[in-house]
Each structure stands twice: as C-alpha cells, then as structure tokens.
C-alpha positions in Angstrom: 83.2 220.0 31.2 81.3 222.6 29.6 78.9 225.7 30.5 75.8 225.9 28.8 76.5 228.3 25.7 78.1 225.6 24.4 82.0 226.4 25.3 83.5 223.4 25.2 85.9 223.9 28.4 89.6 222.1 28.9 91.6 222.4 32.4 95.3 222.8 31.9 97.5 222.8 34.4 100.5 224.5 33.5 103.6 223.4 36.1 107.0 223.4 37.1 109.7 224.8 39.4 110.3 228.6 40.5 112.4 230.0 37.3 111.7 227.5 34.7 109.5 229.7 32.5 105.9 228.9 32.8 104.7 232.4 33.1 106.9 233.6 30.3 105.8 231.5 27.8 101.9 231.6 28.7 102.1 235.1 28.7 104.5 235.2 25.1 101.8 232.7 23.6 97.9 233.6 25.3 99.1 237.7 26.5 101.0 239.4 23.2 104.4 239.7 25.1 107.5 239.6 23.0 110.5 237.7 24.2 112.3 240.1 25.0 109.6 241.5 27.9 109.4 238.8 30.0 112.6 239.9 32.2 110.3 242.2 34.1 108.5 239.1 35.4 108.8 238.3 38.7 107.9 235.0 40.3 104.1 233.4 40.4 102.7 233.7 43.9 100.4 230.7 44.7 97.9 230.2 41.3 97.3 232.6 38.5 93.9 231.1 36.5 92.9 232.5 33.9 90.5 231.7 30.5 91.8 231.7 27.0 89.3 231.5 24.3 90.9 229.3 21.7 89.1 228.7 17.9 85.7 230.3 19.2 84.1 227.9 22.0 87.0 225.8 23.2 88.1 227.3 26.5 91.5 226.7 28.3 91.2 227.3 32.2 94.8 227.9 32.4 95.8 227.6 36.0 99.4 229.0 36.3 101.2 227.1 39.2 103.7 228.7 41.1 106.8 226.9 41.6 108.3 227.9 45.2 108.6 224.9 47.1 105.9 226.2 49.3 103.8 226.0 47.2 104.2 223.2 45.9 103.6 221.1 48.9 100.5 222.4 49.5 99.3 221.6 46.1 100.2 218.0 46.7 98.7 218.1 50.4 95.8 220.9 51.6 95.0 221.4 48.0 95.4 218.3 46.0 91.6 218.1 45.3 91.3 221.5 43.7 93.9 221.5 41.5 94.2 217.9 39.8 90.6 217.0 39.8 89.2 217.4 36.1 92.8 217.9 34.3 92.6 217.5 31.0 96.5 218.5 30.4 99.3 219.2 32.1 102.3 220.8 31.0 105.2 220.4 33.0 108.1 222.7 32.7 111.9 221.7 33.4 114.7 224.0 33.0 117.2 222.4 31.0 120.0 223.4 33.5 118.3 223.3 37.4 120.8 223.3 39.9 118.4 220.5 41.4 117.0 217.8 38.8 116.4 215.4 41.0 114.0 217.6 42.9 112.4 218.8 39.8 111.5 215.0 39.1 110.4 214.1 42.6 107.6 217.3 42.1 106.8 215.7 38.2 106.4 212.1 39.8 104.0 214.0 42.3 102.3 215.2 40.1 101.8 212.5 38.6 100.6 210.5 41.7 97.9 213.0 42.0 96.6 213.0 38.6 96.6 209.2 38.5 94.1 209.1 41.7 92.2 212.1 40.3 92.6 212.6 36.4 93.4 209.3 35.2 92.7 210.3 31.7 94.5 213.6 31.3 97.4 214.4 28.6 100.8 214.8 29.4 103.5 217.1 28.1 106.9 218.2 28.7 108.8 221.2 28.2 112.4 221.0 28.3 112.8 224.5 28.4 115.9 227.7 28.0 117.3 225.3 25.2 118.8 228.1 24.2 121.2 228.2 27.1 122.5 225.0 25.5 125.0 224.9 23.1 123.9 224.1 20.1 126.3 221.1 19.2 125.4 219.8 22.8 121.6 220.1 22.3 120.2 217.2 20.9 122.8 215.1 23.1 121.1 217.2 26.5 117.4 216.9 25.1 117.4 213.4 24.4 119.0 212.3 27.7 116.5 214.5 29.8 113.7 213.2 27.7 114.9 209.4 29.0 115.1 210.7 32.4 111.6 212.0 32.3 110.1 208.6 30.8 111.8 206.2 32.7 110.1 208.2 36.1 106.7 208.4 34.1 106.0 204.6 34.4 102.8 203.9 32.7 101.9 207.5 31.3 102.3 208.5 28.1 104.6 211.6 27.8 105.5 213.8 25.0 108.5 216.3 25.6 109.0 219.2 23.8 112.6 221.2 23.8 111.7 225.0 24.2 113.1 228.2 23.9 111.0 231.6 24.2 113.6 232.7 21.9 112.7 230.8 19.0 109.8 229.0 17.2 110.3 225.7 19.2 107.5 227.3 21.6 105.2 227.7 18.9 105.7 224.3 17.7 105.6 222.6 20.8 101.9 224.4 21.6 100.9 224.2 18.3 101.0 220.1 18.8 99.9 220.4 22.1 96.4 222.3 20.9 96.1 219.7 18.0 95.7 217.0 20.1 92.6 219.3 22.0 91.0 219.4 18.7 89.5 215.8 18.6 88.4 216.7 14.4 91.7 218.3 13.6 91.6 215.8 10.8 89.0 216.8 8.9 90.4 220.0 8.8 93.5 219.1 7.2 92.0 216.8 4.4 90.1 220.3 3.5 93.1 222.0 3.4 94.5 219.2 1.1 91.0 220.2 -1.0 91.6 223.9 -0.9 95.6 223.6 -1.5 94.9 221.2 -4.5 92.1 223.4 -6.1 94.5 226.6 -6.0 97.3 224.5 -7.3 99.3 226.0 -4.0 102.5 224.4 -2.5 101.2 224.8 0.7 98.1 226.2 2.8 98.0 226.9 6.8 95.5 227.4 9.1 96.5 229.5 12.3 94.3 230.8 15.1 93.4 234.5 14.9 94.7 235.4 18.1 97.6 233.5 19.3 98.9 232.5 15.6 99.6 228.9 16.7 99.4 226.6 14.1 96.2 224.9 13.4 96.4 222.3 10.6 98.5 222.7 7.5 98.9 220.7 3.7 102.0 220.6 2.2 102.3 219.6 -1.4 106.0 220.4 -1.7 107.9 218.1 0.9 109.5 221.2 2.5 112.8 220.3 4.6 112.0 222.7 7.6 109.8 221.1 10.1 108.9 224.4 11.5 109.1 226.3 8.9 105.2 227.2 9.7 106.2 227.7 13.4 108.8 230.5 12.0 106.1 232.5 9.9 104.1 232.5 12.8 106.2 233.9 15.0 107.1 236.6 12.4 103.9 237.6 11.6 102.4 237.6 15.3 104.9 239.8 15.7 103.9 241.9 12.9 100.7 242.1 13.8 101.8 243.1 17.7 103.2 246.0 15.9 100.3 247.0 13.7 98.5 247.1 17.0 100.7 249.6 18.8 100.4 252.0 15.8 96.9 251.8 16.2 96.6 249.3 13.0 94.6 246.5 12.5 96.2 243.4 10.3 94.0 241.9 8.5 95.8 240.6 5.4 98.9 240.9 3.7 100.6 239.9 0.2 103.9 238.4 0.0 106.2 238.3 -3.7 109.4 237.3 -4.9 111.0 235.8 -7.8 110.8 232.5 -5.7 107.3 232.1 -4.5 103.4 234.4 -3.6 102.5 234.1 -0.1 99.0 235.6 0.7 98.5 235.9 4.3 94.5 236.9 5.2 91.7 236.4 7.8 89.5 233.8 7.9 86.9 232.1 9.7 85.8 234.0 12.7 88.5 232.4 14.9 91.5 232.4 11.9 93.6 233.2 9.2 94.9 231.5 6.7 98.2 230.9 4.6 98.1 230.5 1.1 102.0 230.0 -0.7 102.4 229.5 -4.7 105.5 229.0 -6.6 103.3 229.5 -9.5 104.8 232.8 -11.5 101.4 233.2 -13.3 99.5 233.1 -10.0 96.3 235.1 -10.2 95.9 237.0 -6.6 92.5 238.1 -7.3 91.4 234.3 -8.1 93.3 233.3 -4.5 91.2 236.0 -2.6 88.0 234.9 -4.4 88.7 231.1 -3.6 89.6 232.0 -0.1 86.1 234.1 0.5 83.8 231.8 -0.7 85.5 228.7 1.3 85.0 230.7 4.3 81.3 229.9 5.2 82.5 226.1 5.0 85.7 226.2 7.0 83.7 228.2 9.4 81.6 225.5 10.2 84.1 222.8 9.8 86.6 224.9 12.2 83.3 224.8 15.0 82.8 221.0 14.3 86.8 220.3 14.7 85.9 221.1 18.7 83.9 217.4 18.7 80.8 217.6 20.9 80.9 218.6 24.4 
C-alpha cells in the first residue's frame, strides 16, 4: 500500500508471547533506548502501532502485539481481520527459555493460519531471542534445535530465524537482513558500493540508515572473518551518537586511525551515512571526503530507487 506523497508503506507485525522481548528490541532499534533501559518496561497492553520512516519514503506501520493470552485470542478471533489483513512481515518472537514452548508454537501456527487466509504473500521471520541467557557452549546446540522445531510446525512457509540478544549485535544483524529483503533494489546498491569501494582502493565501504544505524548494503574487498563485524560498529557508533545527543551534539562524521587501518565514518544521502575503511598507510582523507561528496547526488537517487515502485 501506499499514501499519495509517494511513501511506499509496509505492515509489520511484530509478535510473540508476554516477556519475550518484542517491545525491547523495537524500542532499542526504531526509539534510541540502550540495552540497559529496557528493564523499566512493563508489559504491552493490547496494540502499540506506530510509523517508522525508514531510508526516506519507505514506511513500517509497526503494530506491537501484546502477548497476554488475552489478547491473543482476540487477535485470532474478534480481530483477526484488522490485524493480519495486508501483512507484509511478521516477526515472531520466542524466548529461548519459556516455561511453555508448546504454547508459544500453537499461537506461531495461529498466526500463521490467519496470515495464510488473509496475507498469503507476507515474509516470515523468527527471533529466537535472550540468547544470551544461554550458555555459550550450549548455544548453537539450543538455536539450531528450536530453529527445527519452528520449521517443522511452519509447513509450507518459508521461515528465516534469527538468534537474538538485545545485548549484542545479533539484533542488529538479524533487522539489518530483515530490512534488506524490504528493499526490492538493494542490489543495485551494493554493486555501487563495489564501484565506490574499488575507486577509493578501500577494504571495505558500508551503507547504514541515518537513524537506526542498521546496516544497509555493504562491499567487502578483504574477506573479513567476522560476519558481523558491521553489525558491531553499528551498535558502537549508534551508541556514540545517542551520547552526542544528550550533550546536546550533533554527530555528523568522525575519523578513525591506527597503525592497522583509516576508518572515516560521515553522513550521506539524506537518509544515510556511510563507512569508508583503508588499510592503505598513504591514504589521503581529504581525497576520501571529496570522493564521498560528489557520489552523494548519485547514491541519493539510487538509495530512493532501491524502494522499487509503489
């Protein structure tokens, strides 16, 4: 759906049982929240909607499901209608360690039913979340059995799952993928940034949105071991920023320099900012700033474009 200024408007549902995390990590990715202020959160009465303006005109009607069991029989009764007709996504959250799995299943397979009478097409995503609660030589042994659980009850949909922590960058990465796969041109975007990365002879270039600092599209040249390496820096700097904000700063670039590496860190497009890292020693900074402002007009547009037609 969209509205006639061109927003280009997604419906997510965002769900899960009372206590698995939903509203935490909405409100540590789309609010500013750090981890560690989420404890004063208390449970989501009913439905909390709200609109998150994501790379300029893509919209994410984020409706917030509360997770009392209440609730969530009316949304699979009285108000099955309103809440999983025109789904684009849903998220559904498990806590790694409920006291009740089986009833966190029978309200995914719900879920489910619904969305397969009235959102045959929308996207499905797991979060197997409060890893951290896991041991860590247990957690790829718990993640990949819940994971099997999950797809064996998800029949003929096609599920990704996610293991999540708000205490690390696994919630970046997880929606970092999940907003890829919104952004029907995300291609295009990273054969540029192969483009941009070659002509500055860089080891790597990132794209991440301005406000949320999720991770856009990316080129690596080097063949970096850490998978979320980006996911990391994000997190970091977010949080960086978060504090230039509360002393009444605004971030709008930074330069990074050891004996290893140059990492320039500066806004973008309208909508971004952009990573640029060099192992080069004889790196010129000015020449990376230049190259970086007179791309800008072209990723602008290309960032717009990225959002496909609506």
């Amino acid at each position: 759906m969209a509205t006639q200024d061109s927003e280009k408007v997604q419906k997510v549902l965002l769900m899960g049982r009372a206590g698995s995390g939903k509203t935490s990590m909405r409100s540590i990715i789309f609010a500013n929240y750090l981890a560690r202020d989420t404890y004063r959160f208390t449970f989501t009465v009913d439905i909390n909607r709200s609109r998150v303006r994501f790379l300029g005109n893509l919209v994410l009607s984020l409706w917030d499901c509360g997770g009392q069991g209440l609730f969530m029989e009316q949304y699979f009764q009285s108000q099955k209608d309103q809440i999983f007709k025109n789904v684009e996504v849903l998220i559904y959250v498990f806590e790694v360690v409920s006291k009740e799995p089986d009833k966190d299943l029978e309200y995914y397979k719900n879920c489910l039913a619904a969305l397969e009478d009235l959102s045959q097409g929308a996207k499905i995503f797991c979060m197997i979340h409060k890893m951290d609660l896991i041991a860590d030589s247990m957690r790829d042994k718990v993640f990949e059995q819940k994971q099997q659980e999950i797809i064996d009850v998800s029949k003929d949909f096609d599920v990704t799952c996610f293991r999540t922590s708000i205490w690390d960058e696994t919630l970046y990465k997880a929606w970092s993928d999940i907003v890829n796969i919104l952004l029907p041109n995300v291609q295009d975007l990273k054969s540029s940034l192969k483009d941009f990365c070659d002509a500055n002879s860089a080891d790597d270039v990132v794209l991440f949105e301005k406000y949320t600092f999720l991770v856009i599209a990316n080129h690596d040249n080097i063949g970096h071991k850490d998978d979320h390496r980006f996911e990391k820096i994000s997190n970091i700097i977010k949080q960086f920023k978060l504090s230039c904000i509360k002393t009444n700063f605004q971030f709008e670039s930074m330069t990074f320099k050891n004996s290893y590496f140059t990492a320039f860190v500066e806004e973008f497009t309208s909508s971004t900012y952009i990573m640029v890292i060099s192992s080069d020693p004889d790196v010129e900074t000015e020449a990376i700033s230049f190259n970086i402002k007179a791309s800008r007009d072209y990723f602008e547009n290309l960032v717009t474009d990225s959002l496909g037609s609506s």
